[in-house]
N, C-alpha and C positions, 0 to 999 in steps of 0.2 A: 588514420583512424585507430591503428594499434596502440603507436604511442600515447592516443588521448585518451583509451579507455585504461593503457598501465596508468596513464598519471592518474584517472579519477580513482583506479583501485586503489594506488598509493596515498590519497587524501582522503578516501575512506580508511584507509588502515585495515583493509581487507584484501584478503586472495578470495580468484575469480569465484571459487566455492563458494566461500561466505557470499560473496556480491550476488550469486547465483541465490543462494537461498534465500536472502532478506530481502531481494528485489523481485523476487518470484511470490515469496509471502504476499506481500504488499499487495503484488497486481491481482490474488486472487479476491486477498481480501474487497480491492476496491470493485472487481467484475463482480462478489457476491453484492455489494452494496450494490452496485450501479442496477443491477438487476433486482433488490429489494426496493429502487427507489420508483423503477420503472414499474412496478409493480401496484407499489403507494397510488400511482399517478391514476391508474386505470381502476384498480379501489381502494378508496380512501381509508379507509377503517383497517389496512393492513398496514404492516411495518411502518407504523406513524414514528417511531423511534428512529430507528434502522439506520437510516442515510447519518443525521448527528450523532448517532454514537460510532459511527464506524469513523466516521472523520475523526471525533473526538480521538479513539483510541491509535488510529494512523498518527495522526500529529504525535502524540504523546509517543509510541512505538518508535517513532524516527528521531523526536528530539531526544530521546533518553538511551538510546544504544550505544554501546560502549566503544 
């Protein structure tokens, strides 16, 4: 399990730090969504946006990092 989390560090081109922050960003973001959607579900007329823009911006965040 060690070696497989150096090699995905070393295919991100990241130390554990970085990996630490960009994967922790990430899962806040998607717990704020998942909970803006959970939301939606129960009443309609909130966060009608929320859940596609949060994807929107995930994808784009992840395919455009350096």
């Amino acid at each position: 399990m060690f070696d497989d989390s150096k090699k995905h560090l070393t295919e991100a081109g990241e130390s554990y730090t970085q990996h630490l922050i960009f994967a922790s960003s990430i899962a806040l973001k998607m717990l704020k969504a998942g909970i803006q959607c959970f939301l939606h579900a129960l009443i309609p007329s909130i966060f009608k946006t929320s859940g596609s823009n949060a994807i929107k911006e995930l994808y784009n965040k992840i395919n455009t990092r350096d």
